[in-house]
One Martini backbone bead per residue (centre of mass of N, CA, C, O) as a GRO file, in nm:
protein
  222
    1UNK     BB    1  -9.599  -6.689   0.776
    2UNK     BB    2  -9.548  -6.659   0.411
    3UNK     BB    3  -9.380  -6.876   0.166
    4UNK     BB    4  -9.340  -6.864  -0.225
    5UNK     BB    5  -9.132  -7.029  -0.446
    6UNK     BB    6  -9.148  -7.127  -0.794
    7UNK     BB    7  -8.935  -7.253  -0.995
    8UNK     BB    8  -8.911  -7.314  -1.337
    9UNK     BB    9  -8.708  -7.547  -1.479
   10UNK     BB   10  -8.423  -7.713  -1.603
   11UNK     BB   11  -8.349  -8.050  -1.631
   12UNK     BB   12  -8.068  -8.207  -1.764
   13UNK     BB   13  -7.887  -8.478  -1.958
   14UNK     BB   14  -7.618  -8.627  -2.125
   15UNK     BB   15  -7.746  -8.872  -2.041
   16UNK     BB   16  -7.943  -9.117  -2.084
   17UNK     BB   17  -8.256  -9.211  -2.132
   18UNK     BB   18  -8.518  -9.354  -2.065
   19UNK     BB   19  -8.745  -9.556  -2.246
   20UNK     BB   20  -9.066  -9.502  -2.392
   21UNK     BB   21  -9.183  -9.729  -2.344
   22UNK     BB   22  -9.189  -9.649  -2.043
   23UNK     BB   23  -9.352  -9.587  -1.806
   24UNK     BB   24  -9.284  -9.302  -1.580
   25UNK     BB   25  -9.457  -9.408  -1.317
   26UNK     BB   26  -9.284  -9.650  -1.300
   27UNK     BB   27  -8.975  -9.533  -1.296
   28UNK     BB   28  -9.044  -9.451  -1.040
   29UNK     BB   29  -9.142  -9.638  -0.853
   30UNK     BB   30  -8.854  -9.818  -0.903
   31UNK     BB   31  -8.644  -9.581  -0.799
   32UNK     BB   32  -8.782  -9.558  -0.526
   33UNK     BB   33  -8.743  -9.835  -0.427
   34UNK     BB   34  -8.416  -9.846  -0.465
   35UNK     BB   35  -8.345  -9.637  -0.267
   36UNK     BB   36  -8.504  -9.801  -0.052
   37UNK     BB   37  -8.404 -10.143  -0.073
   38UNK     BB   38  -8.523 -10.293  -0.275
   39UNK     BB   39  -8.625 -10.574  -0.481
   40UNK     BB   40  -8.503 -10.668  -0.793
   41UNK     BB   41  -8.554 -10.859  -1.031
   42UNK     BB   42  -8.320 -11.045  -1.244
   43UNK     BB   43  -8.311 -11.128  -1.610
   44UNK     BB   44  -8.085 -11.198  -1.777
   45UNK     BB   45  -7.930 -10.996  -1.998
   46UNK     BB   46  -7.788 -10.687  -1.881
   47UNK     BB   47  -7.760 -10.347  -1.862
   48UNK     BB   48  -7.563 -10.174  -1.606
   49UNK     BB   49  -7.672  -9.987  -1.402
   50UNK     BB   50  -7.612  -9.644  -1.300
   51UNK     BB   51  -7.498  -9.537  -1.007
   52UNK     BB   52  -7.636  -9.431  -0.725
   53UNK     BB   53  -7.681  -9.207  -0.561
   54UNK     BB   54  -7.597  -9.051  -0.260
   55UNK     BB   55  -7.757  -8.865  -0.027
   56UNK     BB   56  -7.765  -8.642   0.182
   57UNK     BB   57  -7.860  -8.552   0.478
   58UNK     BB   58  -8.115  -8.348   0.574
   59UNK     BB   59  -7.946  -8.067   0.824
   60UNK     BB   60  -7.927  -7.807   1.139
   61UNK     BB   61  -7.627  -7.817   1.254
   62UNK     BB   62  -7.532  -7.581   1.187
   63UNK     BB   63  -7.743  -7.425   1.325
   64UNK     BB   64  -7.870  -7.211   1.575
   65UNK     BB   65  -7.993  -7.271   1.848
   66UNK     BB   66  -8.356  -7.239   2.001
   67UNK     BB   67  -8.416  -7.153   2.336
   68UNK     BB   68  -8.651  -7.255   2.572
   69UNK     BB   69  -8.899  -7.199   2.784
   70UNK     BB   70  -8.879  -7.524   2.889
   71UNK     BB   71  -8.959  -7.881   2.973
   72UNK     BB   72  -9.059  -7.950   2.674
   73UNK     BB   73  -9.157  -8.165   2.403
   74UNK     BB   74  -9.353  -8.194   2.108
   75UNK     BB   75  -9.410  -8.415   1.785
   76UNK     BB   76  -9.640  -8.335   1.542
   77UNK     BB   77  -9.832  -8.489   1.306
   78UNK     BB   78 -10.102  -8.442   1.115
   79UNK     BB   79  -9.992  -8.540   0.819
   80UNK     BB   80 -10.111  -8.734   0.560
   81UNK     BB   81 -10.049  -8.963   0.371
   82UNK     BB   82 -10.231  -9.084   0.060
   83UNK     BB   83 -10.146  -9.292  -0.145
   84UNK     BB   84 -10.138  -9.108  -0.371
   85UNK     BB   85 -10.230  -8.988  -0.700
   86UNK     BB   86  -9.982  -8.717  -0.660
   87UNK     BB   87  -9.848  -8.858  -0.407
   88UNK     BB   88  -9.474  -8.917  -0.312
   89UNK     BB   89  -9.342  -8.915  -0.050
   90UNK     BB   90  -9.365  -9.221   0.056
   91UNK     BB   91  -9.128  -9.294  -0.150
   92UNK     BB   92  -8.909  -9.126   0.034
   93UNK     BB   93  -8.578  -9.135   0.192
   94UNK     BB   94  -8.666  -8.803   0.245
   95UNK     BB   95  -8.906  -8.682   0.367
   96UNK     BB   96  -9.059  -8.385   0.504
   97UNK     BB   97  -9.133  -8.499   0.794
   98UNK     BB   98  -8.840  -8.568   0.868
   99UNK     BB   99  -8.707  -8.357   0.824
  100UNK     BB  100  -8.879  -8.177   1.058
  101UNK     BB  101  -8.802  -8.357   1.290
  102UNK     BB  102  -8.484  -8.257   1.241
  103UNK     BB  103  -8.536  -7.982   1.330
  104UNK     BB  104  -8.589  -8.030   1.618
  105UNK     BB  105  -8.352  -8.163   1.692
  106UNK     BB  106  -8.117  -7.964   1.601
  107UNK     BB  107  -8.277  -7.685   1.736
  108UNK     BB  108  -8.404  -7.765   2.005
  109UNK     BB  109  -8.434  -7.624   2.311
  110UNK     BB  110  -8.388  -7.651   2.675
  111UNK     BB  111  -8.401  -7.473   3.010
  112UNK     BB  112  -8.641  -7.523   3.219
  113UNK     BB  113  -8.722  -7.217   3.351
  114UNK     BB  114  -9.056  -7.310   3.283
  115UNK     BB  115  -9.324  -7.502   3.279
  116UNK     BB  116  -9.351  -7.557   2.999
  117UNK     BB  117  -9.496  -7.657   2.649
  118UNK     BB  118  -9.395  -7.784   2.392
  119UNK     BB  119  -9.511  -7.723   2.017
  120UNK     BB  120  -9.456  -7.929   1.711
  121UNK     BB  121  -9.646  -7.876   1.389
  122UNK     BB  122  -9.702  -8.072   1.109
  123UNK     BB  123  -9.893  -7.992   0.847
  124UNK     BB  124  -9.728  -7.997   0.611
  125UNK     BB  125  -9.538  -8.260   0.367
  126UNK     BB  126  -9.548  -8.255   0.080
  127UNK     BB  127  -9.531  -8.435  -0.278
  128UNK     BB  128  -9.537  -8.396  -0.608
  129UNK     BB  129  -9.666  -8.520  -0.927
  130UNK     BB  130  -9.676  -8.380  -1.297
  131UNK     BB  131  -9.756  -8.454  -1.560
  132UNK     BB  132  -9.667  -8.365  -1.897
  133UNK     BB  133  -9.761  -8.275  -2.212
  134UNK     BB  134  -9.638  -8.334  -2.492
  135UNK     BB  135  -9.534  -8.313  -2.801
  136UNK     BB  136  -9.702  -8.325  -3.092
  137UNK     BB  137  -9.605  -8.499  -3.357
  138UNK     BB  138  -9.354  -8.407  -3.496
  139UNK     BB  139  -9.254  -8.195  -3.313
  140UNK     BB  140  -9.149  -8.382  -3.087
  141UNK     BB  141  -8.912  -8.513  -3.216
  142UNK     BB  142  -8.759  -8.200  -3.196
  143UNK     BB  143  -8.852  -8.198  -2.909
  144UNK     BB  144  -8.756  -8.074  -2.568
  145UNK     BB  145  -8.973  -8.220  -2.257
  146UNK     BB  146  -9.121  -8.159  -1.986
  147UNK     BB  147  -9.291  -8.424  -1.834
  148UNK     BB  148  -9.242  -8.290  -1.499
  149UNK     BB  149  -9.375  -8.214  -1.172
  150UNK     BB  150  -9.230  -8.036  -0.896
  151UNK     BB  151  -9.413  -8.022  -0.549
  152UNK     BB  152  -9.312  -7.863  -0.224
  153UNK     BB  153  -9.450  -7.885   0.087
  154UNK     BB  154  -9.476  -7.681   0.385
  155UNK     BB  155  -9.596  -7.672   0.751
  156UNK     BB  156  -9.538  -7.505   1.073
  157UNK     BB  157  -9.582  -7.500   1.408
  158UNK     BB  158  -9.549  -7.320   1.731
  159UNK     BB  159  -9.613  -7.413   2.065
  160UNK     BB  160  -9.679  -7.243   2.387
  161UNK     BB  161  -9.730  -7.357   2.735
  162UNK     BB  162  -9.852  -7.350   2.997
  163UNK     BB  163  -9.937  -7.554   3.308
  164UNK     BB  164 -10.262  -7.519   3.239
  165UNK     BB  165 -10.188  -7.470   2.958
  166UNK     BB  166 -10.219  -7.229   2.781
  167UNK     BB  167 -10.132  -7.015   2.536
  168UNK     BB  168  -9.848  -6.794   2.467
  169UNK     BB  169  -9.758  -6.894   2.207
  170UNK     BB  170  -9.723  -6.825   1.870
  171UNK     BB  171  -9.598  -6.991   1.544
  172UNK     BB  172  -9.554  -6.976   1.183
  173UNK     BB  173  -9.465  -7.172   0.849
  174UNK     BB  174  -9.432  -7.157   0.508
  175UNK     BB  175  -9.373  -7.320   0.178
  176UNK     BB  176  -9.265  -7.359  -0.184
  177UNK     BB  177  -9.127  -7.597  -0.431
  178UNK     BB  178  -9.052  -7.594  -0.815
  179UNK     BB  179  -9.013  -7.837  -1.084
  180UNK     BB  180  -8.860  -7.950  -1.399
  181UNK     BB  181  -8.839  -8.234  -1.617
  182UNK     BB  182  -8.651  -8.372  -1.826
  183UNK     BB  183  -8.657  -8.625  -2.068
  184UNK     BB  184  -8.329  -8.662  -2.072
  185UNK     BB  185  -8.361  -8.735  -1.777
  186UNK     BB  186  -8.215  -8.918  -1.510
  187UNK     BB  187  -8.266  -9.067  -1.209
  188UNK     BB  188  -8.063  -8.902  -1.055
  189UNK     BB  189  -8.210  -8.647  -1.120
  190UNK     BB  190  -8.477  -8.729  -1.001
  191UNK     BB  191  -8.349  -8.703  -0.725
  192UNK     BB  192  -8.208  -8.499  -0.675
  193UNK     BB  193  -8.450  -8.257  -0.709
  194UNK     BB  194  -8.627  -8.375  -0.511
  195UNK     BB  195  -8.389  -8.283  -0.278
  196UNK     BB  196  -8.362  -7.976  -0.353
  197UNK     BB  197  -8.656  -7.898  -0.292
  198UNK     BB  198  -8.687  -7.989   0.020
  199UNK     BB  199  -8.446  -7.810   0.090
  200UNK     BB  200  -8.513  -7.549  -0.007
  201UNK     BB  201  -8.827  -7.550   0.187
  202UNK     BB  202  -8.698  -7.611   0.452
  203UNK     BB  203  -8.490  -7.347   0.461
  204UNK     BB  204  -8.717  -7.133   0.442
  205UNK     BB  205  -8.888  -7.240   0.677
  206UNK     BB  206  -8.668  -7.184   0.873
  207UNK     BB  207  -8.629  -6.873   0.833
  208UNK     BB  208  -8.914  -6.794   0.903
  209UNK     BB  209  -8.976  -6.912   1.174
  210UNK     BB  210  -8.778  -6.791   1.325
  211UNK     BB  211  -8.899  -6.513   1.297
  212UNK     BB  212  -9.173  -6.572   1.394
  213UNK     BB  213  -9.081  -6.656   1.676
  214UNK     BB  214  -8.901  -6.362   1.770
  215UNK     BB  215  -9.162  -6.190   1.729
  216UNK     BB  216  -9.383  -6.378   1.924
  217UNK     BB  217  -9.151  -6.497   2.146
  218UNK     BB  218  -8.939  -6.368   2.293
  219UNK     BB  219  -8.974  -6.453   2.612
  220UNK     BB  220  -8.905  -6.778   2.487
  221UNK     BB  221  -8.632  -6.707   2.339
  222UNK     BB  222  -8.264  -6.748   2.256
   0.00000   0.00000   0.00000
């Protein structure tokens, strides 16, 4: 089963945007550098950065456990970060493969009385940015523009296998969701966004798998 929502909307704030002067792609690597405690060299005398957010960790205990007829769990994860953009997962302090990681801890039990064996398999959890252009010439002076595109995709599969390895069950679920971010909008502005995104892709993608485990594997979860 598979879902895919994409809003698009605007985030803007009525705080100071970054300086234009400054490449838009490298104030992000500085600010996820920042949220992950890298270190930044401080020199002269400089006006002090505003107090980054500390966002809540995504997480599935609030939801009802899914116990499974079986006696093992792995978690695959198939999606490998290219290190490359426009994907900035690997920048991210809590990226999506992580986050569904979480799914499985929070969510997954076995009841141990049959021999099976779960796999929960990670297909993708990536997230991007794409640059937008901006309005040309003195029009642009006067209008606000959405300068970036995120949009984070989530992609997972739950197998159960019999003793012998068999197949027994099999559910699948993608989500998809993106949003715009506006020039105005401060690095605050542009962490919250993405965890907003993750989290909303996230939920989504719980939601469908539910039902898909329910529908194709009946005999195997409570």
């Amino acid at each position: 089963m598979r879902t895919e929502i994409l809003p698009l909307q605007t985030i803007s704030s009525p705080e100071s945007s970054p300086k234009a002067a400054f490449n838009r792609r490298s104030l992000m690597r500085a600010a996820l550098g920042l949220s992950l405690g890298l270190p930044l060299a401080l020199t002269g005398c400089q006006t002090p950065e505003p107090e980054r957010l500390v966002l809540p960790e995504i997480s599935f205990a609030h939801r009802p456990v899914l116990t499974f007829a079986a006696g093992s769990v792995d978690t695959i994860t198939e999606f490998k970060p290219s290190f490359q953009d426009p994907h900035i997962e690997h920048l991210l302090p809590q990226p999506p493969a992580r986050v569904a990681e979480r799914w499985v801890r929070d969510r997954v039990r076995l009841d141990n009385s049959q021999p099976n064996s779960l796999r929960v398999v990670i297909k993708d959890a990536s997230v991007i940015e794409q640059d937008i252009a901006k309005t040309p010439g003195l029009r642009g002076n006067f209008t606000t523009d959405q300068v970036a595109r995120f949009e984070v995709s989530v992609e997972m599969a739950v197998e159960l296998r019999d003793a012998r390895g068999f197949k027994v069950g099999e559910a699948a679920a993608s989500a998809k969701r993106a949003n715009t971010l506006s020039e105005k909008a401060t690095l605050n502005d542009r962490d919250r966004l993405i965890h907003d995104l993750i989290r909303l892709a996230i939920n989504d993608l719980d939601a469908e798998l539910e039902k898909s485990i329910r529908s194709y594997m009946p005999l195997y979860v409570q």
